[in-house]
N, C-alpha and C positions, 0 to 999 in steps of 0.2 A: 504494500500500500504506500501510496505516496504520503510523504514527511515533509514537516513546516521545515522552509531552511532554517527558520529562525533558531529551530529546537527547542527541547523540552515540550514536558505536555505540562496542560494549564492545570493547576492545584488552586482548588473551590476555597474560597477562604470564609464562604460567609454560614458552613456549619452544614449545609443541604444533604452534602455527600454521606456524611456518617446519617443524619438522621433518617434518610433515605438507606440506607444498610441494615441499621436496626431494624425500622419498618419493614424491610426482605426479611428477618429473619425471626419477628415476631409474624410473619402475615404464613413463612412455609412450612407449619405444622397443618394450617388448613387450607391450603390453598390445592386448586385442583389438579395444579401441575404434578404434587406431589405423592397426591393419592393416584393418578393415572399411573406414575411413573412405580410406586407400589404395587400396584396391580399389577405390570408389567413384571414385574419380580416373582410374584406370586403366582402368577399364570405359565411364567416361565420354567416351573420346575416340572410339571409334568409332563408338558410338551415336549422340554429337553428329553425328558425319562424316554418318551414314544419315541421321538428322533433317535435316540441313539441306539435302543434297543434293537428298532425296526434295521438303522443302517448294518450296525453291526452284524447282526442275523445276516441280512442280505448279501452284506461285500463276504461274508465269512463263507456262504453258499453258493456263491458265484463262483470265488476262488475257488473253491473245492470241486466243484463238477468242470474246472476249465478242461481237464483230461477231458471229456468229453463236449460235444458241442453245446450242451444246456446250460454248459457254466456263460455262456457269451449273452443270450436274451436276460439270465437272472441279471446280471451283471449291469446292460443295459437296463434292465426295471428300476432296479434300484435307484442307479443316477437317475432318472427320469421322476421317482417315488421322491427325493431328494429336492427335486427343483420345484417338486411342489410345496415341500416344507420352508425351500426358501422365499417363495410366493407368498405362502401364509407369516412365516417371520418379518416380512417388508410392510406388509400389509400391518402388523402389531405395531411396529416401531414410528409408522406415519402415525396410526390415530394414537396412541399410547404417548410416544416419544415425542414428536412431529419432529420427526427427521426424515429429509423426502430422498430416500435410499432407491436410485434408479434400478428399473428391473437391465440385468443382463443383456446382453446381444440373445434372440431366440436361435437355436440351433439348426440349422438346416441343411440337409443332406444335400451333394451334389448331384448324383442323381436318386428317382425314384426306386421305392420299395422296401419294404424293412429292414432288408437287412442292409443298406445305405443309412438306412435312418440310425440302428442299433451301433453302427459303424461310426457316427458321426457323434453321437451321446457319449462312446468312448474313448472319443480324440478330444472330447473336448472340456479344455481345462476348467470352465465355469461350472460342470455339473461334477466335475472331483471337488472344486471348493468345496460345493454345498455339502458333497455329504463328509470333509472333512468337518465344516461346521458342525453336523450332526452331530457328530463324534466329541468335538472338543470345546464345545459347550453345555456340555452335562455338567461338566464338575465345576463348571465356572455358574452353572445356574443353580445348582444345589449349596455350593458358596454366598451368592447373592440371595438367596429365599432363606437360609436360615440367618444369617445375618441382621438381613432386613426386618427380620420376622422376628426374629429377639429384641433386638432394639427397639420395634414398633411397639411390641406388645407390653416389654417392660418399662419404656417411657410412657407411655399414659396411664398402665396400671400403676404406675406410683405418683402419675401428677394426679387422676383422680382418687386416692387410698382416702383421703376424709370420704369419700362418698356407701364405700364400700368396707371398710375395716369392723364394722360392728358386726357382719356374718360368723367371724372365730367367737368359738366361745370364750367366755371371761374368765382368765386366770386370775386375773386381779383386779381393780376395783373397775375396768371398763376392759372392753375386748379389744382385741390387735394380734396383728400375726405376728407367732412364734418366730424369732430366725436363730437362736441360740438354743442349744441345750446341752448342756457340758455337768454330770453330775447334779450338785444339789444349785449348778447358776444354772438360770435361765433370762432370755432377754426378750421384750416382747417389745413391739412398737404398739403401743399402745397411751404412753403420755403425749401432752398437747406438743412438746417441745418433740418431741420425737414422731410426730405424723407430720407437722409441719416442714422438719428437715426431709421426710420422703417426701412429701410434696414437692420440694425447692429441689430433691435430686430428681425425680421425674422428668421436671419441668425444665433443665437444663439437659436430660436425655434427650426428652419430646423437641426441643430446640435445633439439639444438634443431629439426631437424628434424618431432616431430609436431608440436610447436605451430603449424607454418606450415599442416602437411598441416588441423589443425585450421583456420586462418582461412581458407584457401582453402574448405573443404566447409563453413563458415558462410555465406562470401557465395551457393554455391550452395541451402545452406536457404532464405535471404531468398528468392533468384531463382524459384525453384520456387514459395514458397509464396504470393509476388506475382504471379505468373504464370499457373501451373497449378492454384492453390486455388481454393473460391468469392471471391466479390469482395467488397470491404468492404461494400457498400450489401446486400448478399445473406445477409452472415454478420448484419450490423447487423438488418434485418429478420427472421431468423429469432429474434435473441435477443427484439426485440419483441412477435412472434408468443407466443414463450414465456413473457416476462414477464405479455404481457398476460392469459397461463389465469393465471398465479400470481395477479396482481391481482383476477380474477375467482372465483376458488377462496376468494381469504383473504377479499372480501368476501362471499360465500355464507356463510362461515364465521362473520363476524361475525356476519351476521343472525341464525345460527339460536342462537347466543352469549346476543345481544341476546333473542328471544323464548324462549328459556329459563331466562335470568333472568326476566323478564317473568311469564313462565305458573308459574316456581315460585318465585317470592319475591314482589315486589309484587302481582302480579295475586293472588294467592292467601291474603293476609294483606288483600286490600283485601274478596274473597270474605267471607272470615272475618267483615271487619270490618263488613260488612251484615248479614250472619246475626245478629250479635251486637247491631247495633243493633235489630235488626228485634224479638228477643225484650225489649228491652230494655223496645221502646216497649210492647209487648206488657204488658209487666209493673208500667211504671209507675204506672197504678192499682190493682194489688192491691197491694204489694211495693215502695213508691219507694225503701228502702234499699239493696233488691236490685238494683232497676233502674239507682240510682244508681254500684253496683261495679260494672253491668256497662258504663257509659257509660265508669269511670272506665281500666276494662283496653281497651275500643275506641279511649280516645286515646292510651294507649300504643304500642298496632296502628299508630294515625295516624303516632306517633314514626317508629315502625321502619320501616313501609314508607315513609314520605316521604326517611330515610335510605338505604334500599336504590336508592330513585328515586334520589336524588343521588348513590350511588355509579355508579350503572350509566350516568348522564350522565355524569361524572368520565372513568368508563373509555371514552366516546366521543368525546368533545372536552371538556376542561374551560375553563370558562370563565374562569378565572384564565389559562391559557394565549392566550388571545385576548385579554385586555384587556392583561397584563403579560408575557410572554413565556415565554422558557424558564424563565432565573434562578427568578421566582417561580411555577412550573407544579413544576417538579422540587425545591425547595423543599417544597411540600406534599405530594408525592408522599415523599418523604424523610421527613419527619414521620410518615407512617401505616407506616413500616417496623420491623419486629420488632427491628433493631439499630440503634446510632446509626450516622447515614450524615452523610457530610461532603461538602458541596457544595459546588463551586466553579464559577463559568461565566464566562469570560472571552471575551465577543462585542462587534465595534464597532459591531454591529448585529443587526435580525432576519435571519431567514434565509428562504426562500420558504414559505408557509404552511404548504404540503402534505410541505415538508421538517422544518419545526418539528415537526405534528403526529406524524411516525414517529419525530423523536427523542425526542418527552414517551413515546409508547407503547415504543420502545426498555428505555427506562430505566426506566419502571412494568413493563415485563415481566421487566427482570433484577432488578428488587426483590424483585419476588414468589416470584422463582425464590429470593433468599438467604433471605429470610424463610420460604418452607418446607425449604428442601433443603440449607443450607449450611451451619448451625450454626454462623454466622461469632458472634465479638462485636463488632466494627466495620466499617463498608463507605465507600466514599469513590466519588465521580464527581463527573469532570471534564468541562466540554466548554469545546474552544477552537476556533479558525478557524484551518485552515493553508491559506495561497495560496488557491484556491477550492471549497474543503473545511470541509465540518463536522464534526468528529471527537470521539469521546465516548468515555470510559472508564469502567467500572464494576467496582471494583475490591472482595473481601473478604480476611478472613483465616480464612474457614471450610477445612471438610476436603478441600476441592477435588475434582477427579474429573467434572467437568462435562464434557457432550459434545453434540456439534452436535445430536445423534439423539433429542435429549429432545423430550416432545411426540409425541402421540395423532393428531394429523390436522395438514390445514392451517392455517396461524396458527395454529398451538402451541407452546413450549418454543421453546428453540436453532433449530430445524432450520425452524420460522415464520420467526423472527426474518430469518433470512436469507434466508430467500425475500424476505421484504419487504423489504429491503435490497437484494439483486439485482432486483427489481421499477425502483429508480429508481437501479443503478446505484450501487449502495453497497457494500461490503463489511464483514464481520463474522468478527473473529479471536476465538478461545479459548484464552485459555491456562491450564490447569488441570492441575496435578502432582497427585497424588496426596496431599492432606495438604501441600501449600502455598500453599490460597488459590487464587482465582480470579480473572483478570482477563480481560475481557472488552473489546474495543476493536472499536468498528463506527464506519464512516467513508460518509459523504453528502455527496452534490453540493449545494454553497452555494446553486443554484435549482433549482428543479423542472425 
């Protein structure tokens, strides 16, 4: 995540932060989180029992008949019997947890018939996870349910014992249960000073008690979502798959950018600019004064569309960016802005080329955003290198209100930007109040 250059994080000084902590931790004895997340614990022990029993049975029968050909269909039931358990565990951990554990890649045979399909259940590593899970989540959920289950039961049976303590009978002048009896001592909680300290130790159980019920259904999120989710190379390639339409979308987008400037600026002022010569020369024997004003507005023409050429190269790769880096690219880019902008670039070096180029168009694209949209009168961007990160700020004092959602198509406004950014793995913050300025912080990988 992107970090304040500035550093450090801001420390609440005016008391909110602790009262707000207590308040969490007086409110998580009843609150719903923590009874689902108990349940979750409690539901989980027998489930596990079925799981592991049924795997084990299973892989232990499979193996054993492989000399023969029945060990190969048991073998595939199982993993199959397995993927269903993992279906119902995802299933538990959204509504129980609310942890949104994607289901797997589904498995499918290259070609038809079962015994492709049975072929295919046991190449594949997502239906071993699961019934590893099966297996080695027994002992971690019979851990968590007596745990939970002691500490549950015995923090509120001693936050409420005033309620309940008169059910023993009376050894002495009022009842309370026995916890000593050693010869002729015996100890009873049964005085006021002595129910009151079970109470106050209950109540300190009952307190700390969901934090544990929490860390315990934490390590079972990991477990789960390591386990029974798709697999890093799986989740990794669908995000490439997707990057790579993003990259191919914003280049489409470029081009038709690129040939519409083209077809209605230079190409069309260059149109002009023949027409104009053509009468020109047309005229030069009757009219050379004539001919001469019109030579003289055609290199005008010459001006401005050789300008428009040079801006529309600028907005493709500028070549100050190539010879001198970023410093002097966003320099000049800074220069052509509606407000004064202050730049600062603090790099020990370049950065990979393809990374340099997104941050020069980064930062020409939130320029352009302040100079028509933001009524700032000062802007300022930073870029430094943290660890192996390129990170850039671009910051105004206009009316704020900016939103990712800006932008018409792909590679447009905000909502471009961060496409492009997620393309190589970057991200892109907005922070814009209402009338307090806008700063903008998008963060990229040191190489391509």
């Amino acid at each position: 995540m992107a970090e304040d250059r500035k550093g450090g994080v801001g420390i609440m000084g005016n008391g909110k932060g602790s009262a707000g902590g207590v308040g969490a931790v007086l409110r998580a004895p009843v609150e719903g989180r923590t009874w689902r997340e108990f349940g979750y614990l409690l539901v989980g022990l027998p489930l596990s029992t079925l799981y592991f029993s049924l795997a084990i049975t299973g892989v232990s029968l499979g193996a054993g008949l492989l000399v023969t050909f029945l060990g190969v269909p048991v073998l595939a039931g199982v993993l199959a019997m397995c993927r269903g358990f993992g279906h119902l565990e995802r299933a538990r951990v959204r509504a129980l947890l609310g942890a949104d554990i994607a289901d797997p890649a589904p498995i499918r045979a290259e070609k038809g018939g079962a015994l492709a399909a049975m072929g295919a259940l046991l190449k594949s590593g997502s239906a071993w996870r699961h019934v590893l899970y099966s297996v080695v989540h027994f002992p971690w959920a019979l851990f968590g349910f007596c745990l939970a289950l002691t500490f549950w039961a015995t923090g509120w049976s001693l936050l409420l014992y005033p309620l309940w303590f008169w059910v023993f009978p009376a050894y002495t002048d009022q009842p309370g249960l026995q916890l000593v009896q050693n010869g002729e001592y015996t100890f009873y909680l049964d005085s006021p000073l002595a129910i009151t300290l079970t109470c106050l130790a209950g109540m300190l159980l009952t307190l700390a008690t969901p934090w544990l019920i929490r860390a315990l259904t934490t390590v079972d999120r990991v477990v789960v979502g390591g386990l029974l989710g798709p697999s890093r190379l799986a989740t990794r390639v669908t995000e490439l798959e997707s990057d790579r339409g993003v990259v191919v979308d914003t280049a489409a987008a470029d081009l038709r950018r690129i040939e519409r400037d083209l077809h209605d600026g230079a190409q069309a002022r260059l149109v002009a600019l023949a027409m104009d010569l053509g009468l020109a020369k047309e005229k030069l024997t009757e009219d050379p004064q004539a001919a001469a004003r019109m030579v003289d507005e055609a290199h005008g023409e010459v001006k401005i569309a050789l300008q428009e050429l040079r801006d529309l190269a600028r907005g493709i790769h500028p070549a100050v960016l190539t010879d001198r880096g970023l410093d002097a690219a966003l320099s000049s880019v800074a220069s052509r802005c509606a407000v004064p902008v202050r730049v600062a670039v603090d790099l020990p070096a370049r950065p990979a080329a393809a990374i340099e180029g997104i941050a020069y168009f980064t930062v020409s694209e939130l320029l352009q955003n302040i100079s028509k949209h933001a009524v700032a009168r000062s802007a300022s961007v930073d870029v430094w290198k943290s660890g192996d990160r390129l990170l850039i700020q671009v910051a105004d004092d206009g009316r704020g209100g900016a939103g990712s959602g800006a932008g018409t198509g792909p590679g447009t406004g905000l909502a471009g930007l961060t496409e492009r950014l997620d393309a190589v793995d970057g991200v892109l913050v907005v922070d814009s109040p209402t009338g307090g300025g806008t700063t903008v912080t998008a963060e990229l990988p040191w190489r391509a």
